[in-house]
C-alpha positions in Angstrom: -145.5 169.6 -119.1 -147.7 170.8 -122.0 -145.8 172.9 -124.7 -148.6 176.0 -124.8 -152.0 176.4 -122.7 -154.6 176.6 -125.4 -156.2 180.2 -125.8 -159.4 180.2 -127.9 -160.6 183.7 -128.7 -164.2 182.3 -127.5 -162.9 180.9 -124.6 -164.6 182.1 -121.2 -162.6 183.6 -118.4 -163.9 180.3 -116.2 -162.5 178.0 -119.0 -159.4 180.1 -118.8 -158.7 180.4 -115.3 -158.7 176.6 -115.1 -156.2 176.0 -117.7 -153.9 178.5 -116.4 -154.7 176.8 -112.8 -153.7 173.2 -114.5 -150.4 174.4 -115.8 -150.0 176.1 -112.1 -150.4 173.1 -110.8 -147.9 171.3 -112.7 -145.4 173.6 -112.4 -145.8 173.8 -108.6 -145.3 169.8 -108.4 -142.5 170.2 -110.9 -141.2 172.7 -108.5 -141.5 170.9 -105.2 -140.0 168.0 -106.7 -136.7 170.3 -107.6 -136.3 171.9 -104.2 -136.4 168.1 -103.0 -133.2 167.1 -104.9 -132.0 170.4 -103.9 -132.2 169.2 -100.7 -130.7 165.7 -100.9 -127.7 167.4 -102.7 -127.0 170.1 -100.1 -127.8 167.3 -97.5 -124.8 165.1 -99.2 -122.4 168.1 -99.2 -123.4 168.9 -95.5 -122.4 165.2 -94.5 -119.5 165.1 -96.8 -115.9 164.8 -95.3 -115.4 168.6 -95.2 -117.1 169.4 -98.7 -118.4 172.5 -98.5 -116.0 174.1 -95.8 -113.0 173.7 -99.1 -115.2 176.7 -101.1 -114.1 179.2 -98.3 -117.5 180.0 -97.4 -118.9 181.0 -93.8 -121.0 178.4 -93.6 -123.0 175.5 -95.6 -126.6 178.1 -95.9 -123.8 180.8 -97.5 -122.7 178.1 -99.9 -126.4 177.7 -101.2 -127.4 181.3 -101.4 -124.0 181.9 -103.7 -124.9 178.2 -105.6 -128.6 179.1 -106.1 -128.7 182.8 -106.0 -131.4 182.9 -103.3 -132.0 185.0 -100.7 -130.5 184.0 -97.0 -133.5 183.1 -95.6 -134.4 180.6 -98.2 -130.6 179.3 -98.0 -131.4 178.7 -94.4 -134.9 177.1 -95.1 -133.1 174.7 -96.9 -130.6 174.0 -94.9 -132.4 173.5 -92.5 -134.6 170.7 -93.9 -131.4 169.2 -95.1 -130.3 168.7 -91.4 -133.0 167.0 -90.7 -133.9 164.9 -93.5 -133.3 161.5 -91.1 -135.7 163.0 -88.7 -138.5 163.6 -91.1 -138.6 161.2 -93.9 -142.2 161.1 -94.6 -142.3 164.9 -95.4 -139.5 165.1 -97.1 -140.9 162.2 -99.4 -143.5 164.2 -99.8 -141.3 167.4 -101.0 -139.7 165.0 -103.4 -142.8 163.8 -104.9 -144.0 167.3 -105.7 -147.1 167.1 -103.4 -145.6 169.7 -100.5 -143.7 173.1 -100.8 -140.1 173.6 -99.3 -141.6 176.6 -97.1 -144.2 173.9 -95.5 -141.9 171.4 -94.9 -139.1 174.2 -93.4 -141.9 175.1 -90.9 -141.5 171.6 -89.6 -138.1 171.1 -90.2 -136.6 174.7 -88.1 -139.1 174.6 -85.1 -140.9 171.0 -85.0 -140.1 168.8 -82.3 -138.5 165.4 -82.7 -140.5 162.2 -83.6 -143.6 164.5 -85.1 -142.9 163.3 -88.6 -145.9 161.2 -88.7 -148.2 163.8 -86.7 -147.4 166.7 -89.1 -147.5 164.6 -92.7 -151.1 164.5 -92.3 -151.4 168.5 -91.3 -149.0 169.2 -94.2 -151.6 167.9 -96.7 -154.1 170.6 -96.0 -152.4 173.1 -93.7 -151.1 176.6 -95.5 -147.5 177.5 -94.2 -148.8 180.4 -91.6 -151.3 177.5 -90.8 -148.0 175.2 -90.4 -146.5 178.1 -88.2 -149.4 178.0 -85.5 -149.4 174.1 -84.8 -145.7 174.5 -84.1 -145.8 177.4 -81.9 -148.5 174.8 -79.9 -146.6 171.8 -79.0 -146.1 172.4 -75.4 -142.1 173.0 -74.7 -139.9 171.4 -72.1 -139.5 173.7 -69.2 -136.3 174.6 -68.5 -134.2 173.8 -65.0 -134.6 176.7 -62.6 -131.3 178.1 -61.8 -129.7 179.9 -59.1 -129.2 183.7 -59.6 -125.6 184.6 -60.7 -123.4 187.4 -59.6 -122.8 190.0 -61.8 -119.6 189.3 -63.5 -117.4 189.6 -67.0 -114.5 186.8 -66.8 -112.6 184.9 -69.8 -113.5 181.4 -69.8 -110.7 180.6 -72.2 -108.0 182.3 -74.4 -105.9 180.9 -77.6 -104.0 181.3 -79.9 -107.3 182.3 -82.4 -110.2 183.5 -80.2 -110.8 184.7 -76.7 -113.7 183.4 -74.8 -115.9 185.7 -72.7 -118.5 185.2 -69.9 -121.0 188.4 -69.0 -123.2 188.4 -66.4 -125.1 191.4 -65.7 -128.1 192.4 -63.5 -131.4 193.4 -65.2 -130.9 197.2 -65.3 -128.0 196.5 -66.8 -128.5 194.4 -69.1 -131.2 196.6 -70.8 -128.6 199.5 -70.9 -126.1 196.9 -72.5 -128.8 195.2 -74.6 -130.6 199.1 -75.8 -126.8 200.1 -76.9 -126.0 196.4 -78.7 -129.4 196.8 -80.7 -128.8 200.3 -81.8 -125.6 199.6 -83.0 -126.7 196.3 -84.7 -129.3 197.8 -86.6 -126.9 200.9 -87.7 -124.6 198.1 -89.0 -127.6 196.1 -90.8 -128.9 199.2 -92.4 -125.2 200.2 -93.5 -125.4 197.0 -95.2 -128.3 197.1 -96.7 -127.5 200.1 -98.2 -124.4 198.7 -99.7 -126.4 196.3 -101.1 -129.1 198.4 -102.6 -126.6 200.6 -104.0 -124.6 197.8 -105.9 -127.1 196.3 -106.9 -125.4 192.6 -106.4 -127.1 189.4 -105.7 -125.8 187.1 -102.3 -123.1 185.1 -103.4 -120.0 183.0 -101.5 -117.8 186.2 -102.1 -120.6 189.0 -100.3 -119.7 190.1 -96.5 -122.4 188.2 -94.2 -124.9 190.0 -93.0 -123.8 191.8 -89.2 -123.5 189.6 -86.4 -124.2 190.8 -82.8 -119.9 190.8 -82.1 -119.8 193.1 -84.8 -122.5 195.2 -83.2 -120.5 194.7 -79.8 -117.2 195.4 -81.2 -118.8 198.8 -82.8 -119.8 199.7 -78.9 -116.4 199.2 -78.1 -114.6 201.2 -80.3 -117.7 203.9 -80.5 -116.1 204.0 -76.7 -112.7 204.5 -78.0 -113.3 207.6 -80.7 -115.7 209.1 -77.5 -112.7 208.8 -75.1 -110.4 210.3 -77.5 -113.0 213.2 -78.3 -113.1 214.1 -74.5 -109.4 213.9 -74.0 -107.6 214.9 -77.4 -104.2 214.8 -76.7 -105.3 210.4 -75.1 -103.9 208.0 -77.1 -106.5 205.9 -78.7 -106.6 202.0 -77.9 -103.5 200.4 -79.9 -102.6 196.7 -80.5 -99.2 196.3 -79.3 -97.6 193.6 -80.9 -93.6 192.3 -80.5 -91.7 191.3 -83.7 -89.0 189.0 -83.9 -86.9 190.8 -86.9 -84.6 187.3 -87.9 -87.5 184.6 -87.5 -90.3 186.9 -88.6 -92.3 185.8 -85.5 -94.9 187.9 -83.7 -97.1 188.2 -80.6 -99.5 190.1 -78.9 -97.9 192.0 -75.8 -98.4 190.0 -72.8 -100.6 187.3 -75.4 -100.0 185.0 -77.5 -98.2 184.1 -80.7 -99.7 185.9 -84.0 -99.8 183.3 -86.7 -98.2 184.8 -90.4 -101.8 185.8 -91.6 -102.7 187.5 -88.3 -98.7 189.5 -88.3 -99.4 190.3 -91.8 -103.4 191.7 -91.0 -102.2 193.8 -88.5 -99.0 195.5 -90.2 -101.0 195.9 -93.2 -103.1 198.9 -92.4 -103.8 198.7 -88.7 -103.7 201.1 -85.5 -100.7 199.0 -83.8 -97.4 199.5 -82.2 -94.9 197.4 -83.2 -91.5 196.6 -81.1 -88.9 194.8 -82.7 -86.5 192.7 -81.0 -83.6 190.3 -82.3 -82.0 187.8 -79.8 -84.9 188.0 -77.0 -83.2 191.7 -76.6 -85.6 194.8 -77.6 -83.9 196.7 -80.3 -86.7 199.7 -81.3 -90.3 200.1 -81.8 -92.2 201.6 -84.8 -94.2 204.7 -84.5 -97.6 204.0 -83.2 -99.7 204.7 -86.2 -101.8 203.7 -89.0 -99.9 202.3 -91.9 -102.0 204.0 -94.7 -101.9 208.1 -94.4 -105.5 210.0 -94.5 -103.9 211.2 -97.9 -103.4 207.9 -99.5 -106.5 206.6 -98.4 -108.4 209.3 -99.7 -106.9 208.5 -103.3 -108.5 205.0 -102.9 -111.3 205.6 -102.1 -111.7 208.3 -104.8 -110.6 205.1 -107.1 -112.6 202.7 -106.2 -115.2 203.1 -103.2 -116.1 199.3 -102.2 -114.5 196.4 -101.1 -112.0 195.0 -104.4 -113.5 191.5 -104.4 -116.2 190.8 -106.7 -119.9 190.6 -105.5 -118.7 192.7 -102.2 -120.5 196.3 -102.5 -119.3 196.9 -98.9 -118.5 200.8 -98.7 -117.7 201.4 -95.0 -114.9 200.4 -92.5 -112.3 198.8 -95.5 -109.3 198.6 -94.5 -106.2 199.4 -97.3 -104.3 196.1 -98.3 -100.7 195.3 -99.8 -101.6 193.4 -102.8 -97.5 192.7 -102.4 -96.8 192.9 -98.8 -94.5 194.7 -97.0 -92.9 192.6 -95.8 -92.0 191.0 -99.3 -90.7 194.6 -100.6 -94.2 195.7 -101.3 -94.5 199.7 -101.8 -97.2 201.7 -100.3 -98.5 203.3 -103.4 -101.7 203.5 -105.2 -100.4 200.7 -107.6 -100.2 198.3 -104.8 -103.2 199.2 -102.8 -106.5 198.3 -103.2 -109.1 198.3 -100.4 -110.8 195.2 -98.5 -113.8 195.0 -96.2 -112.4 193.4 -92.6 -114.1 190.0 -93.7 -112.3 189.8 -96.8 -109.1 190.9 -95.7 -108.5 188.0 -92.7 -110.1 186.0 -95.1 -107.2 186.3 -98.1 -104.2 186.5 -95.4 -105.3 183.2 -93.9 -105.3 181.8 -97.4 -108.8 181.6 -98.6 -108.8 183.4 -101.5 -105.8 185.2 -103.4 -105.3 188.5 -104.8 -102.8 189.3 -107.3 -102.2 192.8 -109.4 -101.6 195.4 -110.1 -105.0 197.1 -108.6 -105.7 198.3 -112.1 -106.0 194.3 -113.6 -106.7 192.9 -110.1 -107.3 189.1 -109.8 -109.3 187.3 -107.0 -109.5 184.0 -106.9 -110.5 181.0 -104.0 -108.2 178.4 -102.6 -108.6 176.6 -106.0 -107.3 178.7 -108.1 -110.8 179.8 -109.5 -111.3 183.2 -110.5 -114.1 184.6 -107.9 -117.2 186.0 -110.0 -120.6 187.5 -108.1 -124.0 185.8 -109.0 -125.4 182.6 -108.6 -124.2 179.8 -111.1 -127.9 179.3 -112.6 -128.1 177.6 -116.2 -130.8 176.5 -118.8 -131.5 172.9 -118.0 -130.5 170.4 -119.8 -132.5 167.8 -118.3 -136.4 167.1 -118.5 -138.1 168.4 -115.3 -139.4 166.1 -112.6 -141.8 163.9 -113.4 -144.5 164.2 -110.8 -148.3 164.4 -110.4 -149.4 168.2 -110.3 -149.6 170.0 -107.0 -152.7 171.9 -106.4 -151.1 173.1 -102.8 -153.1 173.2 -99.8 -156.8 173.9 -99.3 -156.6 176.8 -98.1 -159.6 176.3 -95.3 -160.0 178.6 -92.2 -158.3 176.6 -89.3 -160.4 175.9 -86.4 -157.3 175.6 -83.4 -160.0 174.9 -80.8 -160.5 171.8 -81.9 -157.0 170.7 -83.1 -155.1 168.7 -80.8 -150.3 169.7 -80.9 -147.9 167.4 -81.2 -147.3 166.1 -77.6 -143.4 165.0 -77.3 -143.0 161.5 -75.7 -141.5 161.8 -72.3 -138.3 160.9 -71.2 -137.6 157.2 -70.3 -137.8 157.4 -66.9 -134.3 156.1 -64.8 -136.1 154.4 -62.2 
């Protein structure tokens, strides 16, 4: 790339415009051609034995949002080509060469249908990426098998040691009541996290809380049930997590359920609603007052300390739960000293070993499974390597499409069994 764009004081805006278009143009191939190597690397990670899953991050489009310091949806735009570089080699060639975008070629790669590689290289070349949007939403798609109507229904499908599967099947009318209270509850929890993250300031990294999934919306519905019940009845008990502790072996399980694993024993006695009966020799010998382990008192001091969640690059400010930085059970105390506060993704996150925190809460440490201190921000650096070199990209044309005329991508049929 040229050092300077020349500027002569009798230069003429048209003379101008076209050397600033020129060094546009460069820069876009130069650009392209970086967001294709991009690709191939995350592509290798992605089909690496386990690579990405050893940083401790939710998944392989969190990984490159912390790496690159881009937003989600970009993380996901490359990921998404990544997946499917096999599927479309001749426009990701084309990404690597500097002569298409990564947004043009994610159009095809997120929505396209398979074996359309060669139809939509040739769009690519002239076709802006709301342009690319349009042909994709006109390939014809399969219809799906029609299928019997079910009976309403809610059943677990399977139950483990981890999760708990669940199947719901609900008539219209009630599914819009069910769907109208998941949205508003959703979008309370999105905006509660935006706001964290306006307020913060921080940039997405492998350490910020994901942004809230429906079951968090659901699981706010159920427990907005549980504060409404106790409203209407005060002296109800609210919903508690019973759980049965063998004192000599340290072993735990749910009440009629299954066996807690050490991180889930220690999440729940760390500052959880729960009653807890203890038992030595298969014999019951007391239970624990049913309770939160943190008092509204000590709390308060915490939060008056330090409002957010204690890991770095996490501005969560709502629903944190208080954390033994020395447990409990290891002779921990519950004091301010040896307290810090955790969002409910951080916390199940460092008792099942992901990432370690170490104090006092005045000089707290956090670091991953590697021993690496956790910092927030991308991991962005000066090169030190010449950029790409590759002919200049002057992008699409930019021409009105006329989508009477333009023929979709028609997906071959399936071989037929007969």
């Amino acid at each position: 790339m040229s050092s300077s764009v020349a500027v002569g004081a009798e230069a003429s805006p048209k003379v101008r415009l076209e050397q600033l278009f020129d060094e546009l143009s460069e820069l876009t191939g130069q650009r392209n051609a970086i967001d294709g190597r991009i690709v191939d690397i995350v592509a290798e990670i992605d089909r690496g034995n386990g690579l990405w899953g050893n940083t401790g991050c939710r998944s392989i489009a969190a990984l490159v949002a912390w790496k690159t310091g881009v937003s989600s949806r970009n993380a996901e735009t490359i990921v998404a080509v990544a997946h499917r570089v096999e599927e479309f080699p001749r426009c990701v060639e084309g990404l690597r060469e500097g002569r298409f975008s990564l947004d043009q070629v994610g159009v095809i790669a997120e929505r396209a249908g398979a074996g359309s590689d060669e139809h939509y290289v040739e769009l690519v070349e002239v076709a802006t990426v709301n342009q690319l949007r349009t042909a994709v939403k006109l390939e014809p798609r399969p219809d799906a098998d029609p299928r019997p109507d079910p009976d309403p229904q809610v059943a677990k499908t399977r139950t483990d040691a981890k999760y708990t599967a669940y199947r719901i099947v609900l008539p219209t009318v009630e599914a819009a009541k069910f769907d109208a209270a998941l949205a508003t509850h959703h979008d309370a929890l999105i905006a509660d996290w935006k706001r964290d993250r306006d307020a913060t300031g921080q940039q997405p990294s492998d350490v910020s809380p994901a942004l809230p999934t429906l079951v968090d919306g659901f699981m706010s519905v159920v427990e907005a049930s549980w504060d409404a019940e106790a409203t209407r009845r005060p002296h109800g008990a609210r919903t508690t997590v019973v759980m049965h502790v063998d004192v000599k072996d340290r072993v735990a399980a749910l009440h009629l359920g299954p066996v807690l694993s050490q991180a889930d024993r220690q999440y729940l006695s760390c500052d959880a609603t729960c009653e807890a009966w203890f038992h030595r020799d298969g014999q019951p010998i007391g239970a624990g007052r049913t309770t939160r382990t943190i008092s509204r008192r000590l709390r308060r001091a915490l939060e008056h300390r330090h409002p957010t969640c204690a890991v770095p690059g996490c501005g969560a400010t709502r629903g944190l739960h208080a954390h033994h930085i020395i447990h409990w059970e290891h002779g921990g105390a519950t004091e301010l000293n040896n307290l810090v506060l955790l969002c409910p993704y951080h916390h199940r996150l460092h008792h099942r070993g992901a990432i370690t925190i170490t104090g006092p809460a005045d000089r707290l440490k956090v670091t991953n499974d590697q021993g690496e201190a956790l910092v927030s921000g991308s991991l962005a650096r000066p090169p030190t390597r010449p950029p790409p070199d590759v002919p200049p990209c002057n992008g699409p044309t930019g021409e009105r499409a006329d989508w009477w005329w333009y023929t979709p991508f028609q997906p071959q049929p399936p071989p037929s069994t007969n």
